[in-house]
C-alpha positions as CSV (number, residue, x, y, z in Angstrom):
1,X,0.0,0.0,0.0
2,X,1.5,3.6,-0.8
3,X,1.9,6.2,1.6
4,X,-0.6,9.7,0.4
5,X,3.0,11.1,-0.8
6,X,3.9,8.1,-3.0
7,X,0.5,7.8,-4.8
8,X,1.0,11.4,-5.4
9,X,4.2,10.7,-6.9
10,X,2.8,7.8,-8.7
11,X,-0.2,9.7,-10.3
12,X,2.6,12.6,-12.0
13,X,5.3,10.2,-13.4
14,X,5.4,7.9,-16.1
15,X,8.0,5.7,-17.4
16,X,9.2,4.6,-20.9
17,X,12.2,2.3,-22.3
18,X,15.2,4.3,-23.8
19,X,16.4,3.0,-27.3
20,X,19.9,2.7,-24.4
21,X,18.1,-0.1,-22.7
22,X,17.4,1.8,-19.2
23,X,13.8,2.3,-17.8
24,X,13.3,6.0,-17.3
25,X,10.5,7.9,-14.7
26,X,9.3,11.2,-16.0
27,X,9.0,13.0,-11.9
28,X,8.0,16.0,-13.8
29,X,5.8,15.3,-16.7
30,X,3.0,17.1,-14.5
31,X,5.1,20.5,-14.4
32,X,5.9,19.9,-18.2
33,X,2.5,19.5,-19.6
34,X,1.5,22.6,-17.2
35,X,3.9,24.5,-19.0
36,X,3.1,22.9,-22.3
37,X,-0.9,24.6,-21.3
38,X,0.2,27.5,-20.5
39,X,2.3,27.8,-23.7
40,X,-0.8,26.8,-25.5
41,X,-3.0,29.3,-24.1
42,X,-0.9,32.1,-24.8
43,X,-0.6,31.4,-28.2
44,X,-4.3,30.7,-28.8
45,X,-4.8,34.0,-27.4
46,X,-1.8,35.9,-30.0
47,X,-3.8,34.1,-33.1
48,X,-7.1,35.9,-31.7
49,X,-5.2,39.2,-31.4
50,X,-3.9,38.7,-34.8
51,X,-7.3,38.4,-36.3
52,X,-9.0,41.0,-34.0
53,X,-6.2,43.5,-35.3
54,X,-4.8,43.9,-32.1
55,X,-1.9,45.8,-30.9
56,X,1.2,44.5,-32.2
57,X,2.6,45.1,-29.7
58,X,0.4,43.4,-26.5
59,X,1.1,40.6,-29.8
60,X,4.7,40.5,-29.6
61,X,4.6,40.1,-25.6
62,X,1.9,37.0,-25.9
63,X,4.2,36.0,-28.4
64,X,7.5,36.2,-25.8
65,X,5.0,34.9,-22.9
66,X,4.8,31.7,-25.5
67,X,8.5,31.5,-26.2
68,X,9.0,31.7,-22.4
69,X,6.8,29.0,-21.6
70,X,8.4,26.8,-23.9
71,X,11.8,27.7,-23.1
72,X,10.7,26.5,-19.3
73,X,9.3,23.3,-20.7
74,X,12.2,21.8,-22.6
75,X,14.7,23.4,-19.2
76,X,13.0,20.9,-17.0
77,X,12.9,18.1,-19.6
78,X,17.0,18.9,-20.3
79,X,17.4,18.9,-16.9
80,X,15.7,15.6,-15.7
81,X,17.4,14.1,-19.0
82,X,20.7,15.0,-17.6
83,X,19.9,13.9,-14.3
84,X,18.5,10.7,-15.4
85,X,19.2,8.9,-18.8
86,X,22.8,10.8,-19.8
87,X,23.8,9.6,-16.3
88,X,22.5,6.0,-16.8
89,X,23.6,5.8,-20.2
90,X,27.1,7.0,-19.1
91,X,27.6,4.4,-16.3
92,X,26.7,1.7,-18.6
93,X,29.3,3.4,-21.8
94,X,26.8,4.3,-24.0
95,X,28.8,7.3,-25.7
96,X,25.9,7.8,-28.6
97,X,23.4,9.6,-25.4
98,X,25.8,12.2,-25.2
99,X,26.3,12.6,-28.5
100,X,22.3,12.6,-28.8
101,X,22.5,15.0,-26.0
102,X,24.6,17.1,-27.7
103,X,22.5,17.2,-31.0
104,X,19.0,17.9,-29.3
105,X,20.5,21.0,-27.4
106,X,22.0,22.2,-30.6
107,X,18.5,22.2,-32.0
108,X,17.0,23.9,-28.8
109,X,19.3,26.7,-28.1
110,X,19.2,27.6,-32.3
């Protein structure tokens, strides 16, 4: 039987093989879809201000709120990566996760 702190624990993870053969618990896919929302929000409400003929710019800061939200949605999935599956893949000398590692943050920070 969980304690009230592990079933909340258990209801905001989830878990998924890696292609590097490690089991891997997303403990903050809760905070990443609320950020993912939020991102989602914001931008819903820049396409309505784009067709009411809104203020460009009250658009460009919606638009920056939904670059900001983003930005804080892939931190805590880089971080919890790094934390996680680089470490794992590391201890068991998978060289090609750091090298994926390497790749993806390329692509984020562009």
């Amino acid at each position: 039987m969980h304690t009230e702190k592990e079933n909340e624990s258990v209801l905001h993870t989830s878990a998924h093989e890696h292609p590097h053969g490690h089991r891997h618990i997303h403990a903050n896919k809760q905070a990443v879809s609320n950020r993912l929302a939020r991102a989602i929000g914001h931008l819903e409400k820049v396409r309505r201000m784009v067709e009411n003929d809104e203020d460009c710019s009250a658009v460009l800061i919606q638009l920056a709120a939904v670059r900001a939200a983003l930005e804080n949605a892939g931190k805590v999935i880089l971080q919890e990566h790094i934390q996680h599956c680089v470490i794992e893949a590391v201890e068991a000398g998978d060289e090609k996760a750091v090298s994926d590692l390497c790749d993806a943050i390329d692509k984020f920070v562009k």
